[in-house]
SEDOGU-106161 format. One line per 2 residues: number of its first residue (from 1); their letters; for each residue x, y, z of C-alpha. Coordinates in pm, 1 decimal, always signed. Last residue first. Example, Ala and Ser with C-alpha at 12.3 -4.5 7.8 and 13.67 -1.06 7.14 Angstrom:
REM residues 2
2 = SA = +1367.0:-106.0:+714.0 | +1230.0:-450.0:+780.0
END
This chain:
REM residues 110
110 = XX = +1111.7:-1953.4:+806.9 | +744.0:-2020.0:+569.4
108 = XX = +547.1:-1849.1:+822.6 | +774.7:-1531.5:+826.8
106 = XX = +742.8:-1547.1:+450.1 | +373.8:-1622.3:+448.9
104 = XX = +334.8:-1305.0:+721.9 | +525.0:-1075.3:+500.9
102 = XX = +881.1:-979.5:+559.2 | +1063.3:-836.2:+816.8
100 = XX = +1070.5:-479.9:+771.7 | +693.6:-439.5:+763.4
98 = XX = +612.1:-100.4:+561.5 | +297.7:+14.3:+638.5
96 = XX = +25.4:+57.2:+399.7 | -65.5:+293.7:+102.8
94 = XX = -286.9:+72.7:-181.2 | -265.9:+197.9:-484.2
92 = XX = -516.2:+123.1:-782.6 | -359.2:+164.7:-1157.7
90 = XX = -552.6:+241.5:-1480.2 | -491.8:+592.5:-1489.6
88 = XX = -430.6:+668.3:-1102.1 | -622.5:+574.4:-821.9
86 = XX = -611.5:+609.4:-439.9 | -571.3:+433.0:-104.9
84 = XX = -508.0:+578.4:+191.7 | -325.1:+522.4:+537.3
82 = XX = -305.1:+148.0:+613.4 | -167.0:+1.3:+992.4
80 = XX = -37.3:-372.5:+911.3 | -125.0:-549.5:+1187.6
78 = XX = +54.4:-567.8:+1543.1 | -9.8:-247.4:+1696.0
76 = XX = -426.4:-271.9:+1631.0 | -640.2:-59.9:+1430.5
74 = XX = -820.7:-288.7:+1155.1 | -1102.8:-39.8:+965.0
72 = XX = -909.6:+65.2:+638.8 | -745.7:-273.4:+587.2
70 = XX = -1087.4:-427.4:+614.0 | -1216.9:-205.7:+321.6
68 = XX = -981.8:-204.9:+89.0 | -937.9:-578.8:+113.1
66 = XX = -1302.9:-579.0:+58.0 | -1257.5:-333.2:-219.5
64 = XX = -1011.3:-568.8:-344.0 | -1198.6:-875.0:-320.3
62 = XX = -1533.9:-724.6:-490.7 | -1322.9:-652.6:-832.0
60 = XX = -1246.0:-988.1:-877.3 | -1447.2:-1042.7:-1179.8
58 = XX = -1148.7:-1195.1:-1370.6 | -1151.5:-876.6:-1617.6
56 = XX = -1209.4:-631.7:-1329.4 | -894.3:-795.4:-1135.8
54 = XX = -677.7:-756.9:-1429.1 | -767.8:-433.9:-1559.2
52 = XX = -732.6:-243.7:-1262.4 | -352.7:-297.1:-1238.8
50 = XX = -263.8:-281.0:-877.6 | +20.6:-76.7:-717.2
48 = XX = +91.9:-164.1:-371.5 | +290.3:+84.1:-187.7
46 = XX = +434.4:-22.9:+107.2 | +610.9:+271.4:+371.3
44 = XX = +880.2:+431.5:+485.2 | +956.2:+716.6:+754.0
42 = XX = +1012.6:+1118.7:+683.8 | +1029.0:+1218.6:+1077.8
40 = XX = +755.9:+1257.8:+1383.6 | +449.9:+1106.8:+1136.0
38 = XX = +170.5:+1029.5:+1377.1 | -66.3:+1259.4:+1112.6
36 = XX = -16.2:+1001.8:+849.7 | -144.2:+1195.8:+502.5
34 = XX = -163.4:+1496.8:+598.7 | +235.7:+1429.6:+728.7
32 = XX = +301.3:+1276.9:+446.8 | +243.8:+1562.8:+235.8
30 = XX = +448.0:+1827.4:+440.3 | +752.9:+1535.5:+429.5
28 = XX = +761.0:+1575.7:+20.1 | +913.7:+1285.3:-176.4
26 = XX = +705.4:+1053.9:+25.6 | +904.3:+733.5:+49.5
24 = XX = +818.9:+420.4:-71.0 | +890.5:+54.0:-57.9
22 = XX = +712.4:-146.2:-326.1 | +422.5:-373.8:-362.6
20 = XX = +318.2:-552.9:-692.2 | +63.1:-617.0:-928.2
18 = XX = -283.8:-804.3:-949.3 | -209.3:-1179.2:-895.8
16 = XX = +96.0:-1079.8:-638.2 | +422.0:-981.6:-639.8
14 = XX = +677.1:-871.5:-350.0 | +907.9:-588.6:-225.9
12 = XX = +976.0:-445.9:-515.8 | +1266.2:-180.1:-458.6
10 = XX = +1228.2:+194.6:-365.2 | +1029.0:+384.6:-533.8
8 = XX = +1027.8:+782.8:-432.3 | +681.1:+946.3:-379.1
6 = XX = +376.4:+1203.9:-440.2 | +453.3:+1045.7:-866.8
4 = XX = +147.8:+777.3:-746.4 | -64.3:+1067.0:-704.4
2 = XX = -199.4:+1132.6:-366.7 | -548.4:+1350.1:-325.9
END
């Protein structure tokens, strides 16, 4: 199972209601690759760390296991591929790939 201290932060890349996404890097390549068996070379990714207590205490907690849940079953080349989420302490993780560009609203927003 992945512990939040499996990688290397990198800077935020955004903020939301419930926490905010950073790049990543696994710290160890044999990890990632169990974790993202298409891995050729040590590659980055988005980490989005979510405080638990904020989305249980609005009641929210049936959006993010939706999110959860439709990230996990969307394969397609152009949307954002997840690997695994997990759950440390009072923090929820979200493993995704890391879009170089931007977010959709940003690209929207250009």
């Amino acid at each position: 199972m992945l512990q939040r201290n499996d990688f290397t932060q990198g800077s935020a890349v955004g903020t939301g209601a419930y926490g905010t996404v950073y790049k990543v890097q696994f710290k160890e390549y044999e990890m990632e690759k169990r974790c993202d068996k298409t891995v050729l070379k040590p590659r980055v990714y988005a980490l989005k760390e979510m405080l638990v207590q904020r989305f249980v205490q609005e009641g929210r907690v049936r959006e993010v296991f939706i999110e959860r849940c439709v990230l996990s079953s969307l394969d397609h080349p152009t949307i954002i591929k997840f690997y695994q989420s997990f759950k440390n302490g009072n923090k929820l993780y979200l493993l995704v790939e890391y879009c170089q560009g931007g977010s959709l609203s940003d690209f929207l927003m250009r």
